[in-house]
N, C-alpha and C positions, 0 to 999 in steps of 0.2 A: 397129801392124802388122796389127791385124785389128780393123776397126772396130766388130764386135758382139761381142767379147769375153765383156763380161757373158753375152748373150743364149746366147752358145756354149754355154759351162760349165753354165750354169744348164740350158739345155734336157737336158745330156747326163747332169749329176746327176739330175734327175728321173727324166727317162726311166731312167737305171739303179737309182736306189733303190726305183723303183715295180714298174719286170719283173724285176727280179732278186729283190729282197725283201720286197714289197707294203707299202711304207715311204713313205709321200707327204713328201717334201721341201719344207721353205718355205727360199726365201732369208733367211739375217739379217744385222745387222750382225755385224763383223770387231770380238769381241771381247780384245783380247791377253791379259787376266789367263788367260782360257780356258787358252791355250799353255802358260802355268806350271804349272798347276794340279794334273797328277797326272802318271802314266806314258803315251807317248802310242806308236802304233805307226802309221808313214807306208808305203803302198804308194808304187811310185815307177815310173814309166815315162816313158822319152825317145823323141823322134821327133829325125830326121836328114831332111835333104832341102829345099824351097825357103823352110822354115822352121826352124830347130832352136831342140830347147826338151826341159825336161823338167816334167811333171805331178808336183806329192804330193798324195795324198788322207791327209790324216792327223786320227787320232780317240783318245778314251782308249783304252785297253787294255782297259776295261768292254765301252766300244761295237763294239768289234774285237773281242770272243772272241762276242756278240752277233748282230755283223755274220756270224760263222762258223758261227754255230751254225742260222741261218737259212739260209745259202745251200748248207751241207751237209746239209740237215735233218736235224739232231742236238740232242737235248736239251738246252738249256742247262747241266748241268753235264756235257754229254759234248764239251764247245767247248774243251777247257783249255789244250792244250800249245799250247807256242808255236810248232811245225810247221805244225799246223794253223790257226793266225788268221794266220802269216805266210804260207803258200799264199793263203788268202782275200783277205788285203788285197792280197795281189801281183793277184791275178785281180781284183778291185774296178778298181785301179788300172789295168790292162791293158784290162780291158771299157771305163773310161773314157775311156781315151786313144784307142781304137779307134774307141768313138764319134764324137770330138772329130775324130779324123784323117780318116773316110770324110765328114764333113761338111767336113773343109778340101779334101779332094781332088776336091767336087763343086765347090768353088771354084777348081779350077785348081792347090790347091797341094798338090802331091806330097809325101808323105815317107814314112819307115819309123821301126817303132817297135824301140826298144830290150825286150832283155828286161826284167822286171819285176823288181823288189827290195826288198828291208824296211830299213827304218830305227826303232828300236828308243831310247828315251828320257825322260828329263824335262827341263825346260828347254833346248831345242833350239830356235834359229830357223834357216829357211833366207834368205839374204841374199843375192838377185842382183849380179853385180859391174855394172860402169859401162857395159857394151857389152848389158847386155840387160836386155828391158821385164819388170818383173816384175807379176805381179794374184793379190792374195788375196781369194777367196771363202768363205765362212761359212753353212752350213746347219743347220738342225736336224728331229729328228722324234722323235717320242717321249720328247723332253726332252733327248736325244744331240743334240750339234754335231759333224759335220767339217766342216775346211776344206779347199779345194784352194785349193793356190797353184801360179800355171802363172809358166814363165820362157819367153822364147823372144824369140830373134835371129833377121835373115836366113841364111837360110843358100848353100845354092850353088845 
C-alpha cells in the first residue's frame, strides 16, 4: 500500500530520535529473541482515513524510563514512575506517527490520528489479522533497540 514503507519509518525514526533526544538511530535487523527478553512498554497511535492503521514504537522498560528521562530533562533516577514513561512513550509514539502522517498527506493520503496509548508487558506479540499489511522495523542506539511495527489497510 505504500511503496517506500521502509524509507518512511526509517526517515521519521531518525528524524525523531535525533530532535527529540540527540540519539542517532541505525536500522537493524528484526531480532525476535529481543521481544521476549525482559519487560517491554509500547506507545501506540492509530490513524483513520484513506489509510487506516495503527503504529507501536515499543522498547525495554530500561530504555523507556531513559527514553523519559531525556525528553523530560530529568535525572535518570528522577524517570521512575510509570505515569511518567507512559506519558513519554505515548508522545514518542504520537510525534512518530505525526511525522509518518504529514509525510503521507503530502502524498495525497489523508487521515487523523488516534489518541495515543501504552501497552505495558513481557512476552506480547502484536499479530495483524488477514485484511491488513503488517512491517516490523528494528533500530538501535546506544546499545537500546526499539521496534516499530506499523499495520494498515485501506481505508475510506
Amino acid at each position: 500500500m505504500i511503496d517506500d514503507m521502509d524509507e518512511l519509518v526509517t526517515s521519521a525514526v531518525t528524524t525523531l530520535f535525533d530532535t527529540m533526544l540527540g540519539m542517532k538511530m541505525v536500522k537493524v535487523p528484526v531480532q525476535p529473541e529481543f521481544i521476549d527478553s525482559e519487560r517491554h512498554i509500547a506507545g501506540v497511535v492509530g490513524f483513520i482515513g484513506k489509510l487506516n492503521g495503527v503504529v507501536y514504537i515499543y522498547t525495554t522498560q530500561k530504555f523507556g524510563q531513559r527514553i523519559t528521562s531525556i525528553l523530560l530533562g530529568l535525572g535518570a533516577s528522577e524517570a521512575t514512575t510509570g505515569e511518567m514513561v507512559n506519558d513519554a512513550m505515548g508522545e514518542m509514539a504520537n510525534m512518530l506517527v505525526g511525522t509518518m502522517k504529514s509525510r503521507l498527506m503530502d502524498r495525497g493520503i489523508a487521515c487523523v490520528l488516534t489518541i495515543p496509548s501504552v501497552v505495558r508487558g513481557s512476552h506480547f506479540s502484536v499479530e495483524a489479522i488477514s485484511t491488513t499489511e503488517g512491517h516490523v522495523f528494528s533500530y538501535e542506539a546506544e546499545g537500546n533497540r526499539i521496534f516499530v511495527q506499523f499495520l494498515v489497510k485501506p481505508g475510506s
